[in-house]
C-alpha positions as CSV (number, residue, x, y, z in Angstrom):
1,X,-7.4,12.5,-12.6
2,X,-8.0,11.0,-9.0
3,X,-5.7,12.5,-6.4
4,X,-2.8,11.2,-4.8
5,X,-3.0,10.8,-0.9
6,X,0.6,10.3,-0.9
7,X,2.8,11.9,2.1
8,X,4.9,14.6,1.2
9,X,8.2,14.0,3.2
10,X,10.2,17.0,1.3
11,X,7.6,19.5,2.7
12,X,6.6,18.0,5.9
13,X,10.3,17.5,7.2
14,X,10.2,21.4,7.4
15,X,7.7,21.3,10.0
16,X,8.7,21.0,13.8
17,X,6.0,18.6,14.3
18,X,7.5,16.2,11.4
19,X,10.7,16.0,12.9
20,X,9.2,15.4,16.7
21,X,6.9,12.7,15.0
22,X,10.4,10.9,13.0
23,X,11.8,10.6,16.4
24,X,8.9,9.5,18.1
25,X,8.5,6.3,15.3
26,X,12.4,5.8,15.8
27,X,12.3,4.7,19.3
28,X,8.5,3.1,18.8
29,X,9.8,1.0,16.3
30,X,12.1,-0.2,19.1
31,X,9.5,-1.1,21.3
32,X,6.8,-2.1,19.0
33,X,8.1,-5.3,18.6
34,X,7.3,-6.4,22.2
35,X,4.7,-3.9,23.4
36,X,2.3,-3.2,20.4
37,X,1.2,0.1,19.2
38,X,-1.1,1.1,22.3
39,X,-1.1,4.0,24.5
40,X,1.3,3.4,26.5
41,X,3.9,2.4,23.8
42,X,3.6,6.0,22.9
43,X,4.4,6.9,25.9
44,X,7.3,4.7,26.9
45,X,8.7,5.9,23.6
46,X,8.0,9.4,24.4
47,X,9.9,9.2,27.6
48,X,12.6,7.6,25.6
49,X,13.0,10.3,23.3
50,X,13.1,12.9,26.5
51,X,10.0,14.3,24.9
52,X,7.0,16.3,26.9
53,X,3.6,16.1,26.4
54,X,3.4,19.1,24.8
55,X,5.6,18.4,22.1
56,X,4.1,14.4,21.6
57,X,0.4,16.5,21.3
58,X,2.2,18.4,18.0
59,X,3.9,15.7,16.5
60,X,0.7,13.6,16.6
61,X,-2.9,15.2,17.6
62,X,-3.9,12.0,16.5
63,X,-2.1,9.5,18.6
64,X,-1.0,6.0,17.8
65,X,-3.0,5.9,14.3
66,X,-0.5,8.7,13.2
67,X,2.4,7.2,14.0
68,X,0.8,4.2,12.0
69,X,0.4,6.6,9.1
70,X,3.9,7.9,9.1
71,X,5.0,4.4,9.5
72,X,3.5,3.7,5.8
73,X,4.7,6.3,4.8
74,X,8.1,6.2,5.7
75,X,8.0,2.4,3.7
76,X,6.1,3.9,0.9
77,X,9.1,6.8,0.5
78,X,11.8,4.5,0.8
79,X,10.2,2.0,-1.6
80,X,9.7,4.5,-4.3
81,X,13.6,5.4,-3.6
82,X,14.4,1.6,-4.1
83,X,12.1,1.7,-7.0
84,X,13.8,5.3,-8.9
85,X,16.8,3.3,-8.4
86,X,16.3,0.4,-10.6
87,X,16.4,-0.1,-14.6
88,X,12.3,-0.3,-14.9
89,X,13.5,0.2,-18.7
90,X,14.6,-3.2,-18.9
91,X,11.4,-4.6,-17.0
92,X,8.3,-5.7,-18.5
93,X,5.0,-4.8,-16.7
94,X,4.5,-7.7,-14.4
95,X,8.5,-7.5,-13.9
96,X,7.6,-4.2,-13.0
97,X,5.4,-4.6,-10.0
98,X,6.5,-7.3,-8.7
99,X,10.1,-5.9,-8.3
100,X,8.1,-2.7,-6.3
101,X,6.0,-5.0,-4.1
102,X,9.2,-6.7,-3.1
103,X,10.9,-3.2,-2.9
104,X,7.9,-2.5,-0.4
105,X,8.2,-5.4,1.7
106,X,11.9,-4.9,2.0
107,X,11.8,-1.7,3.3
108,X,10.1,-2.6,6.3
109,X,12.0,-5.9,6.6
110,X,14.5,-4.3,9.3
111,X,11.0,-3.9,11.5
112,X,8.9,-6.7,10.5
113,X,7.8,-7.6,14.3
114,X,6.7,-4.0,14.1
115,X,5.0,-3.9,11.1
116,X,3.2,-7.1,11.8
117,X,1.8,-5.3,15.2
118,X,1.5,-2.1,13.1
119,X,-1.1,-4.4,10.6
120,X,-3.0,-5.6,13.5
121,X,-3.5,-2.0,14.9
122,X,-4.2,-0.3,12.4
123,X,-6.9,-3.1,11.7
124,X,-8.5,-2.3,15.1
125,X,-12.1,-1.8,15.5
126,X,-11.6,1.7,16.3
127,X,-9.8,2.5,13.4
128,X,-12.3,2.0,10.9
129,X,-10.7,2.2,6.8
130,X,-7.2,2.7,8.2
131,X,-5.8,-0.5,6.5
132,X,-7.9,-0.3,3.8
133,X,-6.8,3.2,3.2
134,X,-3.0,2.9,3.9
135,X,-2.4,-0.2,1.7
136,X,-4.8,1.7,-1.1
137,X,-1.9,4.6,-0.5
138,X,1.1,2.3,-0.8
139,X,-1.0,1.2,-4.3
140,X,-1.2,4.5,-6.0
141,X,2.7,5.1,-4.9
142,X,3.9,2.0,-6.1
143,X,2.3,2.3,-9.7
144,X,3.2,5.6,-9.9
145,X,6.7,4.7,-9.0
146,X,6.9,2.0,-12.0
147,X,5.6,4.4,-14.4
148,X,1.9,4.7,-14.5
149,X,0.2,7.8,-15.9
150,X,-3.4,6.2,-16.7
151,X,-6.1,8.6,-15.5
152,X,-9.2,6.7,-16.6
153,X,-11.1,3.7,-14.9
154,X,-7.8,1.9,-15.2
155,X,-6.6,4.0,-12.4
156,X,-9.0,2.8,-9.7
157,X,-8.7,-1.0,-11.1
158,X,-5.2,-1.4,-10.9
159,X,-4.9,-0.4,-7.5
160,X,-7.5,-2.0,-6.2
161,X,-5.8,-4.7,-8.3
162,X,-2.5,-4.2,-6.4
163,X,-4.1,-3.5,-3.0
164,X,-5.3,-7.2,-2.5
165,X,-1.6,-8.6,-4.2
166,X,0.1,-6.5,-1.6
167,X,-1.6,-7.4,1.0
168,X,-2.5,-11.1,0.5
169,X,1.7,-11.5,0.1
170,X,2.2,-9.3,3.7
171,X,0.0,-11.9,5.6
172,X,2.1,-14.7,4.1
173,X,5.6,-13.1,4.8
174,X,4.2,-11.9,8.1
175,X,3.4,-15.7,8.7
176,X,6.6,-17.2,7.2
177,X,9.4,-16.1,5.2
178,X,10.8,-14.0,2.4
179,X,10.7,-17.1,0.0
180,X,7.5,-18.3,0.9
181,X,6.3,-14.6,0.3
182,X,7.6,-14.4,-3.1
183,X,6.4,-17.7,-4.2
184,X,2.7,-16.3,-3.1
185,X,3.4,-12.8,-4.9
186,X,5.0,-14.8,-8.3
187,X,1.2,-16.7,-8.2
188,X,-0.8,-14.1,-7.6
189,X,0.5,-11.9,-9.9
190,X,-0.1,-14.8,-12.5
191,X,-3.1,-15.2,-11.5
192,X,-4.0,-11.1,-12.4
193,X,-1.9,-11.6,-15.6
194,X,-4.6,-14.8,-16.3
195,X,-7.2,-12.5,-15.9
196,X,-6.1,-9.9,-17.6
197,X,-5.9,-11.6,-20.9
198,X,-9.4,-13.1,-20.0
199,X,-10.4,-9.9,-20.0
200,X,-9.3,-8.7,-23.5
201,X,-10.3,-11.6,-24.9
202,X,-13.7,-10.8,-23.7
203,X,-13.5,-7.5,-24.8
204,X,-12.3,-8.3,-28.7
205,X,-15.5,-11.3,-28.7
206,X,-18.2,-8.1,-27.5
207,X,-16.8,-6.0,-29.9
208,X,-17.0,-8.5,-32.8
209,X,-20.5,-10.0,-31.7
210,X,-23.8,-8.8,-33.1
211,X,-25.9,-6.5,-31.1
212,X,-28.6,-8.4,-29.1
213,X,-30.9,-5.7,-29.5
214,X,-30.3,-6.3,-33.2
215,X,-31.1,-10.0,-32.8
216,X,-34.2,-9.2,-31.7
217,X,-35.4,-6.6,-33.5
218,X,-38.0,-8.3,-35.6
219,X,-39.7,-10.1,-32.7
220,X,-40.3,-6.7,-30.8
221,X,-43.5,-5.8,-32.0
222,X,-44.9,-9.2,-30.5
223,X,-43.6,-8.5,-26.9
């Protein structure tokens, strides 16, 4: 079964370094919004938070790109929250998901300035597979939060599935609105729907056709 990437908050808010980090993202997320996530953002908020150098080096080694990781992950915790909340039971699949990318969204909505600029940065150059490999996290959490338990090449299809949903519908509600954003989700998760039954019909018409192999069994002697 592939392993989960997800971040541990109920372990890593024991560590002195989680909670420096938390208050670090509290007061970037303030300044974000006007002044990107650079360098000196992390400073500014540093000074903010009456924090030393010292102390910004263990909460994160890795600068900027960790606060973007503990940005996601902060969304990704309190989506699933959102998510545990809700009667799934009632839900069908598609229901399902598109309730949890909505749940997603929503739980960055009080930062969306931020989380725009947090997109753009963490799609820098310089930080090569970031994006890919945060939105590929926020995947895995959000169908394990609706229910999913498959282990087999499902697994890897139905997040790379949900990866380009989630984020196709983030550039649109960076871009515009909440309704404008669900109107593109509702589509595109019709669209997957579409294919999906595409694809079982394609599987029941293989299973019931003849072998080609077979087909051309008596010619093979002349080839």
């Amino acid at each position: 079964m592939p392993v989960s990437e997800t971040f541990d908050a109920s372990q890593d808010a024991r560590a002195p370094s989680a909670r420096l980090r938390e208050t670090l993202l509290d007061a970037l997320l303030e300044i974000a919004p006007f002044e990107g996530w650079t360098r000196a953002s992390l400073k500014e908020a540093a000074d903010a938070s009456g924090l030393t150098s010292g102390e910004v080096s263990l909460a994160v080694p890795g600068g900027i790109t960790d606060l973007l990781e503990a940005f996601a992950a902060r969304a990704d915790n309190e989506a699933a929250r959102i998510i545990g909340d809700a009667d799934l039971g009632r839900m069908k699949v598609r229901e399902r998901i598109t309730f949890a990318v909505r749940a997603r969204i929503e739980a960055v909505a009080p930062h969306k300035e931020a989380a725009r600029r947090a997109a753009e940065a963490a799609m820098a150059p310089w930080r090569v597979g970031l994006a890919h490999r945060l939105v590929w996290r926020t995947a895995d959490v959000l169908w394990r939060s609706v229910g999913d338990k498959s282990t087999d090449g499902n697994w890897y299809s139905k997040r790379a599935i949900l990866s380009g949903v989630l984020a196709s519908t983030l550039v649109v509600w960076f871009a515009s609105d909440d309704e404008n954003a669900w109107r593109h989700l509702d589509a595109r998760i019709d669209n997957v729907m579409q294919f999906e039954k595409v694809k079982a019909r394609a599987k029941k018409f293989a299973a019931r056709a003849p072998n080609p192999m077979d087909l051309l069994g008596g010619r093979r002697g002349t080839l």
